[in-house]
N, CA, C and O atoms as a DFTB+ gen file, in Angstrom:
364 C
 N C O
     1  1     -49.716      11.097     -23.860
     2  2     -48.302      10.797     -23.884
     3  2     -47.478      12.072     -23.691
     4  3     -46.358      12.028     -23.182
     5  1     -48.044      13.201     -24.101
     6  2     -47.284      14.434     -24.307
     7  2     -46.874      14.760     -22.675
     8  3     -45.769      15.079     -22.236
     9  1     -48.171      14.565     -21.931
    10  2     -48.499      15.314     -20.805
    11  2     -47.812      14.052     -19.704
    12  3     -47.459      14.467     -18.600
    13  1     -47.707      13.190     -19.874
    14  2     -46.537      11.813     -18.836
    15  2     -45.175      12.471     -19.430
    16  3     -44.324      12.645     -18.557
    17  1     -44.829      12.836     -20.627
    18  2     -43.298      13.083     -21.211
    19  2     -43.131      14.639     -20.522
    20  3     -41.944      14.952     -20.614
    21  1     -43.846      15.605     -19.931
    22  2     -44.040      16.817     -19.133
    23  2     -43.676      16.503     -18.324
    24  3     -42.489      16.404     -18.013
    25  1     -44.458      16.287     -17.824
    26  2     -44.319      15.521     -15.980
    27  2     -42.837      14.905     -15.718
    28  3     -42.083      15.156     -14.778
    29  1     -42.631      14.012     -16.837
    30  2     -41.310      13.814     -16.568
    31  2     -40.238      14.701     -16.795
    32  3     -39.299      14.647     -16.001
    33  1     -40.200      15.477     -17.692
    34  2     -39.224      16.269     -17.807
    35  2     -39.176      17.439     -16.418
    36  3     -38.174      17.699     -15.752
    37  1     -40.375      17.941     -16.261
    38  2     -40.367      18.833     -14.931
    39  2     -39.708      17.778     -13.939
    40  3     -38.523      18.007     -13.697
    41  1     -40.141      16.909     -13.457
    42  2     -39.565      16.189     -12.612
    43  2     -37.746      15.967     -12.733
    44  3     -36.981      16.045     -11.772
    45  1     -37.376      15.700     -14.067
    46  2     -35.654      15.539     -13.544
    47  2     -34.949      17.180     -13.887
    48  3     -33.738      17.339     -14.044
    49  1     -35.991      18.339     -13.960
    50  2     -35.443      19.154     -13.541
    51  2     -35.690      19.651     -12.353
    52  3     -35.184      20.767     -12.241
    53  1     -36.326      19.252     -11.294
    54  2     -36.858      19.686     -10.119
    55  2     -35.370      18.733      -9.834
    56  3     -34.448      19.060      -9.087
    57  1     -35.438      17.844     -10.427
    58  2     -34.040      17.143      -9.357
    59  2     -32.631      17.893      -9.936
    60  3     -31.801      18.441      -9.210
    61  1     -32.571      17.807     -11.148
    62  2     -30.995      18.153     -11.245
    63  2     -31.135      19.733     -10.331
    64  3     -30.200      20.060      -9.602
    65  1     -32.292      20.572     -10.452
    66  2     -32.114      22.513      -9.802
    67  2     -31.778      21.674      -8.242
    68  3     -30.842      22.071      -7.548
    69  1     -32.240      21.046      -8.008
    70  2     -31.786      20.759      -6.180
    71  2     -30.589      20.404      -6.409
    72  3     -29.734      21.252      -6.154
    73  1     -30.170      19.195      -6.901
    74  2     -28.480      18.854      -7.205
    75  2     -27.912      20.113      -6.939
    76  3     -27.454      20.290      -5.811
    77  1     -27.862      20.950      -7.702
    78  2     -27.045      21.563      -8.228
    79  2     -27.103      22.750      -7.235
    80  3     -26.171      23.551      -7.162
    81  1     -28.357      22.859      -6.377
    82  2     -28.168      23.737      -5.122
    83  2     -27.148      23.077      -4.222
    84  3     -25.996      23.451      -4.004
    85  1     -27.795      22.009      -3.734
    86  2     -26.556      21.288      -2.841
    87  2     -25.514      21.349      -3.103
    88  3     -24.770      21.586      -2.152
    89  1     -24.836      21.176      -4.523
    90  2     -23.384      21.217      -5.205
    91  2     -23.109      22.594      -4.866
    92  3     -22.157      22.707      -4.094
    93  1     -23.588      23.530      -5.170
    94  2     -23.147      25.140      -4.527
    95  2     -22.671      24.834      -3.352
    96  3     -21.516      24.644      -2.970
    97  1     -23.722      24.804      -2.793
    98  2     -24.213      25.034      -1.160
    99  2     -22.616      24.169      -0.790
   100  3     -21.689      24.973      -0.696
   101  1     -22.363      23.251      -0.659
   102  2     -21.238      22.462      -0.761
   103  2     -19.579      22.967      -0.834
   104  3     -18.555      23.166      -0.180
   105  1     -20.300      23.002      -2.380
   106  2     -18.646      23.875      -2.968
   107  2     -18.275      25.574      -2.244
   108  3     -17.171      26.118      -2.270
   109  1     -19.614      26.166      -1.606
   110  2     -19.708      27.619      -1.185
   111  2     -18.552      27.456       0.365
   112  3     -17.513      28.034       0.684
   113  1     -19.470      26.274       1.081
   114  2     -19.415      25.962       2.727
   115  2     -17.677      25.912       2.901
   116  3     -17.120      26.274       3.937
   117  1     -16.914      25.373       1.638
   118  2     -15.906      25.183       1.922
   119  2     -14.807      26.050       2.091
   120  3     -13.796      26.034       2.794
   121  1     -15.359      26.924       1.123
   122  2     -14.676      28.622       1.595
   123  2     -14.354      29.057       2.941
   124  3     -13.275      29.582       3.216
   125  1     -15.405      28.816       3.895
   126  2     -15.640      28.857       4.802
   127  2     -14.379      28.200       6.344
   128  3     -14.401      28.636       7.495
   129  1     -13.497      27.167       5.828
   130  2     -13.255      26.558       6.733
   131  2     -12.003      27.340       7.252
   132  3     -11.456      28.031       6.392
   133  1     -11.566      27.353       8.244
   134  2     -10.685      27.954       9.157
   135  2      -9.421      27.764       8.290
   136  3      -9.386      26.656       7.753
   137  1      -8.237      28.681       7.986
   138  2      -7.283      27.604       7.280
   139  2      -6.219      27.424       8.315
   140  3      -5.893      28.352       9.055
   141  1      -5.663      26.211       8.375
   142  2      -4.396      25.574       9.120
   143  2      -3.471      26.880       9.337
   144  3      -3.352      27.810       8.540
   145  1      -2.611      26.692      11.056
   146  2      -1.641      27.669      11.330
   147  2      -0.463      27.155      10.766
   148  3       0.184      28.086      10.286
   149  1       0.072      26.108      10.625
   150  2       1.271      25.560       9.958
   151  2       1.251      26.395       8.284
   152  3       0.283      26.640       7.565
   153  1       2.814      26.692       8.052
   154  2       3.103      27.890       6.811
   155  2       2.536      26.204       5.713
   156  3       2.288      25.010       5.878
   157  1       2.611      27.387       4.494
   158  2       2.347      26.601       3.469
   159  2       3.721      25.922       2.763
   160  3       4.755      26.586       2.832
   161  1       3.754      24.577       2.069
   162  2       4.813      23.868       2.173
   163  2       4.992      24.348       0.513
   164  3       4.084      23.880      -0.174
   165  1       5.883      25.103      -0.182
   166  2       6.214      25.162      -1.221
   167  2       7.556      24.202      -1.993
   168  3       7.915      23.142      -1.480
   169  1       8.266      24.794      -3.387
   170  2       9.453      24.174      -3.202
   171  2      10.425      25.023      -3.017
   172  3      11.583      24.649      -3.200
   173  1      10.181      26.142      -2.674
   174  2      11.061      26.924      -1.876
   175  2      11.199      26.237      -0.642
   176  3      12.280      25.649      -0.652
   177  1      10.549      26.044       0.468
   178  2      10.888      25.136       1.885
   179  2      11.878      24.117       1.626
   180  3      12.725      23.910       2.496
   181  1      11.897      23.293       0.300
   182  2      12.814      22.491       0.469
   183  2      14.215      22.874       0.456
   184  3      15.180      22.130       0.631
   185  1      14.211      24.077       0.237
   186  2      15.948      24.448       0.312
   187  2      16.142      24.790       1.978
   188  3      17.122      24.509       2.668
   189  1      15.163      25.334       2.305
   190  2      15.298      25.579       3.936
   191  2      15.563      24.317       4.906
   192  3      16.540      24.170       5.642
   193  1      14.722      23.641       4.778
   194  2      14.413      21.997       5.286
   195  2      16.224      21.574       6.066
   196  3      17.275      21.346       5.467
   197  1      15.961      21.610       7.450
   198  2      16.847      21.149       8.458
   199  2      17.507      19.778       7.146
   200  3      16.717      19.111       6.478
   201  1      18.987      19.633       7.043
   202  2      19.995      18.755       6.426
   203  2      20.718      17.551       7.556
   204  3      20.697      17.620       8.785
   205  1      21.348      16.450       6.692
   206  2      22.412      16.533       7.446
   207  2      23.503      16.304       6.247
   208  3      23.259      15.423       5.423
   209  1      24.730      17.094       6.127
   210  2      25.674      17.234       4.899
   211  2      26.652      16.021       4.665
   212  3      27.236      15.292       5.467
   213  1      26.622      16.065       3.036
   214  2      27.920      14.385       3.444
   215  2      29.147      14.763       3.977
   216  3      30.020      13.973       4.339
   217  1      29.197      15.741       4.013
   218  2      31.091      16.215       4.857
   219  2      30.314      17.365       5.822
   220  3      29.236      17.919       5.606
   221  1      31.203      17.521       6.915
   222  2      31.590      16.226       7.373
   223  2      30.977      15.040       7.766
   224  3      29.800      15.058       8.125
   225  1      31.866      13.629       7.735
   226  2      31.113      12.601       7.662
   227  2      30.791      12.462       8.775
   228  3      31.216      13.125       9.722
   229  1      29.679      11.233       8.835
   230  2      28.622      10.895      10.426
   231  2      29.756      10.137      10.581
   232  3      30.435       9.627       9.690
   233  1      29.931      10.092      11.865
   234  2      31.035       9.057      12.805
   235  2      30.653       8.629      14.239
   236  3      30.521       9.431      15.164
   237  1      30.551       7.802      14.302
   238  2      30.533       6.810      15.750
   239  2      32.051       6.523      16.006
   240  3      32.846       6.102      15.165
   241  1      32.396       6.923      17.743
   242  2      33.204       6.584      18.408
   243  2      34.055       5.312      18.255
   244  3      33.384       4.489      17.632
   245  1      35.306       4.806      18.585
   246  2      35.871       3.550      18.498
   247  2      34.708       2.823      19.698
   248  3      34.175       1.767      19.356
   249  1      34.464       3.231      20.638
   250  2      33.821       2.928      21.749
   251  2      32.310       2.697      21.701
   252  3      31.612       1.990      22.427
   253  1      32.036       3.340      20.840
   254  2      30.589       3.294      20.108
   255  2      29.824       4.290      21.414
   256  3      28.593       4.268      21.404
   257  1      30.417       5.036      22.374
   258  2      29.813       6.201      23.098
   259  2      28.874       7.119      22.575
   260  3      27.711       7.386      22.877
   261  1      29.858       7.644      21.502
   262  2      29.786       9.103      20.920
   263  2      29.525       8.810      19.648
   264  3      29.992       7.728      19.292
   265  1      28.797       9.550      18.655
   266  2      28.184      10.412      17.521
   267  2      28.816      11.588      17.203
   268  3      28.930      12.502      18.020
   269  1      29.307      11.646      15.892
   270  2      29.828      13.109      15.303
   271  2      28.422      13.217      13.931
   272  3      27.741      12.315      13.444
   273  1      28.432      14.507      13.700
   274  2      27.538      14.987      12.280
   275  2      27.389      15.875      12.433
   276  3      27.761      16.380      13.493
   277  1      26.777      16.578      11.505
   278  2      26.662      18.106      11.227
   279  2      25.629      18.597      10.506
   280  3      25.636      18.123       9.370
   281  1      24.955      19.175      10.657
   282  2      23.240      19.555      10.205
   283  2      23.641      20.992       9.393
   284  3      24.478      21.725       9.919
   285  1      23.220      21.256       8.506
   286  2      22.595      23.080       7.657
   287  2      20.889      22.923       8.089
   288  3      19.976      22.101       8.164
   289  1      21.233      24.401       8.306
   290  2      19.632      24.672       8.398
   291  2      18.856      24.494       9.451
   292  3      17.626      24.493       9.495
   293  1      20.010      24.270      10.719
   294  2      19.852      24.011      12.028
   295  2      20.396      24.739      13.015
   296  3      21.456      24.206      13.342
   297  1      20.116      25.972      13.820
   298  2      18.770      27.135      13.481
   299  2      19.180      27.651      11.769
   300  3      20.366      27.712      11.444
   301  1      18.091      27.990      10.789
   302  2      17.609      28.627       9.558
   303  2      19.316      29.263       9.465
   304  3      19.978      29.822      10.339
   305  1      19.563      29.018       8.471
   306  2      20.858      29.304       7.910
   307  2      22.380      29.145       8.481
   308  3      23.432      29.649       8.087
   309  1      22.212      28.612       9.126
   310  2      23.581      28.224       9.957
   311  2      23.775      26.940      10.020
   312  3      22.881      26.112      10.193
   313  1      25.357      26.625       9.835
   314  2      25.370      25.469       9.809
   315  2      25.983      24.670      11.419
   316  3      26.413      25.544      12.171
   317  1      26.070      23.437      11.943
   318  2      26.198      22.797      13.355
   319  2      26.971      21.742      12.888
   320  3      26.638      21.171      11.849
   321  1      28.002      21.388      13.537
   322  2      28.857      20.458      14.072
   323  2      28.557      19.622      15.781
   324  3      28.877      19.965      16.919
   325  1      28.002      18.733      15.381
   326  2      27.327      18.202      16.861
   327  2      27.779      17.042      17.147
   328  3      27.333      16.099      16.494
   329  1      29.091      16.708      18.513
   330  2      29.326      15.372      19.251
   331  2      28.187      15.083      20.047
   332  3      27.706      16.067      20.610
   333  1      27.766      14.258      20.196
   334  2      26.730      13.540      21.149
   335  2      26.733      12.092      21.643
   336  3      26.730      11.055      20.980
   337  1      26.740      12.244      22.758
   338  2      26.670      10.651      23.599
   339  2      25.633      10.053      23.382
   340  3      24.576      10.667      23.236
   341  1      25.709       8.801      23.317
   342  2      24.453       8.200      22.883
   343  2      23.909       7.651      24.241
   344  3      22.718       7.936      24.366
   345  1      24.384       6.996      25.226
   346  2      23.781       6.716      26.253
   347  2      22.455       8.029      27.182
   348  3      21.262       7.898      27.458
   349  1      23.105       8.792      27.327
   350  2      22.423      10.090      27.612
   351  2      21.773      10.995      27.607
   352  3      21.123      11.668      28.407
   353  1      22.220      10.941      25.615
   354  2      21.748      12.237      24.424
   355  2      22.487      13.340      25.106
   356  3      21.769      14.312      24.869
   357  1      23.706      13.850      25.958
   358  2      23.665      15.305      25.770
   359  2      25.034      14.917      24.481
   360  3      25.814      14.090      24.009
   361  1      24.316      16.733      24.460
   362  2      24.804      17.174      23.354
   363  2      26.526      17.893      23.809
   364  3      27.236      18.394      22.936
């Protein structure tokens, strides 16, 4: 009985020492991976993050042509006042 209760015990440590290589081996490989060119998204970015402001207000034409609004952060710190046709898109 001693020598079957051996055997077994060597045996689920032959398995958990492999587990636990693979689990390295695994957790190691991932170090490894290339990291993304896109910046990292903090909560600093959210103050940067292209807007559009409640004043001035969004307005559509009597004619329904034209679009008024105004963006912050559109280029990075400046703010835009933009008419735009809607049939067309120019700006």
């Amino acid at each position: 009985m001693d020598q079957n209760y051996n055997e077994m015990f060597q045996t689920k440590n032959i398995a958990l020492s492999i587990a636990f290589l693979c689990l390295n081996f695994i957790i190691s490989a991932q170090g490894t991976v290339e990291r993304p060119s896109k910046p990292i998204i903090d909560t600093l970015t959210f103050f940067n993050w292209p807007s559009i402001p409640d004043w001035p207000r969004t307005a559509i034409s009597n004619n329904g042509q034209f679009v008024l609004y105004a963006t912050h952060n559109l280029p990075a710190g400046k703010s835009s006042l933009i008419v735009q046709a809607l049939k067309d898109n120019q700006k």
